[in-house]
N, C-alpha and C positions, 0 to 999 in steps of 0.2 A: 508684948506687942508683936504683930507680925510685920513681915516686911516681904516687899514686893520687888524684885531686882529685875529693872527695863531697860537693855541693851539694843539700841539701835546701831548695825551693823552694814556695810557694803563693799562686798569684793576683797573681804580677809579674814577669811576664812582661819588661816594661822593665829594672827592676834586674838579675833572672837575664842579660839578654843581655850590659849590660856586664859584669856580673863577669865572665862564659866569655870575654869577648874578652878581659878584662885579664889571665887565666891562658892564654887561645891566645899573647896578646904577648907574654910571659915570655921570658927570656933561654936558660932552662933551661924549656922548656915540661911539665907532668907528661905522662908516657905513655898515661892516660887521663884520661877525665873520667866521671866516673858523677853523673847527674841524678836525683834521686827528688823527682818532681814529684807535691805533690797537689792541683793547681790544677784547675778545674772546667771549665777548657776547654784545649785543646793547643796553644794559643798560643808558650806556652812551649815546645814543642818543636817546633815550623817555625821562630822564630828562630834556636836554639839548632843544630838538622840544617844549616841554611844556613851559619852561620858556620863550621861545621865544613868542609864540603863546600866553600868556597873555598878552601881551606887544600890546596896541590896534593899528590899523591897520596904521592909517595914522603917527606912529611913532616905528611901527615898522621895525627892522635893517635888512638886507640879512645874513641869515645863510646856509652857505655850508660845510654840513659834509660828511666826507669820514671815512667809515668805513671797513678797509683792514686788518684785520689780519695778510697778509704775509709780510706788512713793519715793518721794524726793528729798533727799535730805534728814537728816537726823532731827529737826523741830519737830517734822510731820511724825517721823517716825515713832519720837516720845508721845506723842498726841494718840499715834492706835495703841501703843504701850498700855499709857495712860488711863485710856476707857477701856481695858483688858483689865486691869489691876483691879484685884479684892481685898488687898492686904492694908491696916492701919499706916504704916510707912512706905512710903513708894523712892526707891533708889533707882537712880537714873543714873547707867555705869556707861562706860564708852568703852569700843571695843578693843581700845588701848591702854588699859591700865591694868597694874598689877597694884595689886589690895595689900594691906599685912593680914595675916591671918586673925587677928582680932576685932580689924576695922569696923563690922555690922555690932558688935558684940559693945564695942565703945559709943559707937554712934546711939543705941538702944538703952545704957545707961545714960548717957547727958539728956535724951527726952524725958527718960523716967523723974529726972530729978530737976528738969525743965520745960515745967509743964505752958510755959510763958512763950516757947519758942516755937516756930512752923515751919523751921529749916535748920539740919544742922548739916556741912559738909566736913571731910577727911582735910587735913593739908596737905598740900604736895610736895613732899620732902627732894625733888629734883631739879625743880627750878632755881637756876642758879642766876644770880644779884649781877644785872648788868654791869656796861663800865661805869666811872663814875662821873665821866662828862651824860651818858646817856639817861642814867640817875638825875643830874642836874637838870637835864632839860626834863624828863618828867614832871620833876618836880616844881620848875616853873612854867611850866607850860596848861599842866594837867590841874585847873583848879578847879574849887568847888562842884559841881557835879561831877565831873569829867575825873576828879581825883580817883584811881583805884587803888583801894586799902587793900586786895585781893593780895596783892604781891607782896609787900613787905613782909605779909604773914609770912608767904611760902617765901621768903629768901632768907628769914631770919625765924624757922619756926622753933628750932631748939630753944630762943631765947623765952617763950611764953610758958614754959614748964607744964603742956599738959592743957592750959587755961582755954576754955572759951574763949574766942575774941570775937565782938560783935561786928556785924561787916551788913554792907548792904548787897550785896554781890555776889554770887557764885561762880565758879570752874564748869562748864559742865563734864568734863570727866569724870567725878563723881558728884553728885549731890543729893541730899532723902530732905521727905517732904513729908508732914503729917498729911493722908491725904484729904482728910478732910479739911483742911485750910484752901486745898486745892480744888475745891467745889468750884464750880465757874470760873476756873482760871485755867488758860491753854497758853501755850506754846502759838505765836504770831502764825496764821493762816499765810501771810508773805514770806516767811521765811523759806528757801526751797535750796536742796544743793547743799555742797560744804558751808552753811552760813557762817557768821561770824556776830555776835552778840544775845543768838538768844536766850542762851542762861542769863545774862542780864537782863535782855526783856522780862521773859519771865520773875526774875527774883524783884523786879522794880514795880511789875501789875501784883504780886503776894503785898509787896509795903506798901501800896497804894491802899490797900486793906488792911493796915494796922500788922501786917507779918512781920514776926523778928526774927533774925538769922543769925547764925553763928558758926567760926573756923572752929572744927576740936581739934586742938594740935597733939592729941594725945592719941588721935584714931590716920594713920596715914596708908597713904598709897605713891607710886610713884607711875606716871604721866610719861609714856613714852610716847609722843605725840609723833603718831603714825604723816608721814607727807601729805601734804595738799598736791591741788594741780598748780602746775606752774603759775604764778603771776606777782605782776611786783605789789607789796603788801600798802602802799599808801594811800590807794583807791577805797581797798576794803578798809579799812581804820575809819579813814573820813565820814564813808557811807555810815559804817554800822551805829558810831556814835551820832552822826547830827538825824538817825532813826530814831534812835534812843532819844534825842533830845527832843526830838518833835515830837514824838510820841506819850512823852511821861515827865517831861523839865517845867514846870509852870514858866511863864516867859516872863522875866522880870528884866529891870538895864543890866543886873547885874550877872544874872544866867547868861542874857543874850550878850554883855561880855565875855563872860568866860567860856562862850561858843567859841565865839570871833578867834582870843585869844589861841584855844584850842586848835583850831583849823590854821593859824599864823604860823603855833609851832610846827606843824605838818609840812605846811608850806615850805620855811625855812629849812624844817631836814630835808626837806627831797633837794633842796637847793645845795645844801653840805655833799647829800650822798652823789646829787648828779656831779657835782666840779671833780670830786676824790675817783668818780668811776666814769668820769670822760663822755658822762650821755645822758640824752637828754630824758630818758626812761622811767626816772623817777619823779620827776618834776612833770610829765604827762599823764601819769598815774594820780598824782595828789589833784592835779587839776580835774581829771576827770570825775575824782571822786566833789570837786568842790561846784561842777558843774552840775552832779546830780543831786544836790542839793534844792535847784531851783528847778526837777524836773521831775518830780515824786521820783528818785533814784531810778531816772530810767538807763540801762543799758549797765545796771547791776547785775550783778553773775549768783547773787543771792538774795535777791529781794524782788516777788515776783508784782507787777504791775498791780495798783489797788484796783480792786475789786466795785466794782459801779454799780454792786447791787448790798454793797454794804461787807462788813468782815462775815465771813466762814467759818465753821469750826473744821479744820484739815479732820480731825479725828471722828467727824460724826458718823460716819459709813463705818461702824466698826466690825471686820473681821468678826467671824465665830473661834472661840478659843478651841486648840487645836494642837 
């Protein structure tokens, strides 16, 4: 199988260079690399051409970088990735991870011998297991849809030996896709900016088509999750998920409970975190995000206003490879 490695990057230049090496080092190296860089200077690709261009000729990979300034965000990004890509598996890598050197090589045996599956992802062996009051409140707070299985993998991945675990969800710091499962399915046209939830969207528009996914806990990387811009994080939570739910949750009493539920416990932690930190910051944040729920998420910092002439595909203007 080949495999197609889509790195959307912006203004780091240092990170992007080692992840490319730590996917040039690979055991099974992918066939290509495709770059959709929106960084404001080219930096990133004079490191990136270099490391290639060492790599001697009769083993060296196809690189195609695009370097656009005006896309926004890493959804968009994977979206001209995406209709760049020619390879059977398409890996969408973020410009902050360091791979093991065997990661593509495990990930290509579990498809070979799992012909059933349309996603399989790396686990993150660096995510470390909250406290256990913050455990507790997930865990009652976070039900049925809104449960994420994502985590427990990566906090306890030693204990699965190796195993497949099925999930509905992906990381986006790494995750591959047969990509013919990925025929007609994009990365949300509203997503713009540092988003927050579209590897869920996406891996929930695959299951909506019968796609099944799976954590290899035998193939890892480790997720050094480069900073955001400043802001307090309960706005974005709220938004991303009641997108998610409007968007792909059929509405039942019992969803539209465990909405409610959902957005309570939010509520309640901004109310914990504002009394312990003296201000009212966090509880203005959660609000705002609960106001944007009655207002197609307007005055979100990642989700761009809908569209009045119906959804877009961000990736249809596709770049010439390059």
């Amino acid at each position: 199988m080949t495999v197609s490695a889509i790195l959307p990057t912006k203004n780091r230049p240092a990170l992007l260079t080692e992840t490319v090496r730590g996917l040039l080092a690979q055991s099974v190296a992918p066939d290509e690399i495709i770059v959709v860089d929106q960084s404001v200077t080219e930096d990133g690709r004079r490191r990136v051409r270099e490391l290639v261009a060492a790599i001697p000729v009769p083993r060296r990979l196809a690189l195609v970088y695009v370097w656009d300034p005006a896309i926004s965000g890493a959804a968009a990004a994977r979206n001209v990735g995406l209709d760049l890509a020619r390879s059977e598996i398409v890996l969408f890598v973020d410009d902050d991870v360091v791979p093991a050197g065997d990661v593509i090589a495990r990930l290509l045996r579990h498809y070979a011998r799992r012909p059933d599956l349309s996603g399989i992802a790396p686990v993150i062996t660096n995510y470390a297991p909250p406290g256990r009051l913050l455990r507790l409140a997930i865990a009652v707070f976070c039900r049925g849809p809104f449960r994420d299985e994502r985590q427990p993998v990566y906090w306890h991945w030693r204990e699965h030996a190796g195993a497949l675990v099925p999930v509905r969800m992906f990381t986006g710091a790494m995750m591959s896709f047969r990509r013919a499962a990925l025929r007609g399915v994009r990365f949300d046209a509203r997503y713009r900016g540092p988003s927050v939830g579209e590897d869920i969207d996406l891996c929930w528009s695959l299951g909506a088509r019968g796609g099944r996914l799976a954590i290899a806990t035998d193939a890892r990387i480790v997720h050094n999750k480069a900073p955001r811009p400043a802001a307090r994080p309960e706005a974005a939570q709220i938004t991303s998920w009641a997108f998610l739910y409007d968007k792909h949750v059929r509405k039942t009493p019992a969803t539209r409970a465990a909405f409610a539920w959902y957005v309570a416990g939010h509520l309640l932690a901004a109310a914990v975190v504002a009394a312990r930190e003296r201000t009212w910051a966090p509880v203005a944040s959660a609000m705002a995000g609960v106001r944007g729920i009655f207002t197609d998420y307007a005055g979100s910092t990642f989700l761009a206003p809908r569209d009045p002439a119906g959804p877009r595909d961000v990736g249809s203007a596709v770049p010439a490879r390059r």
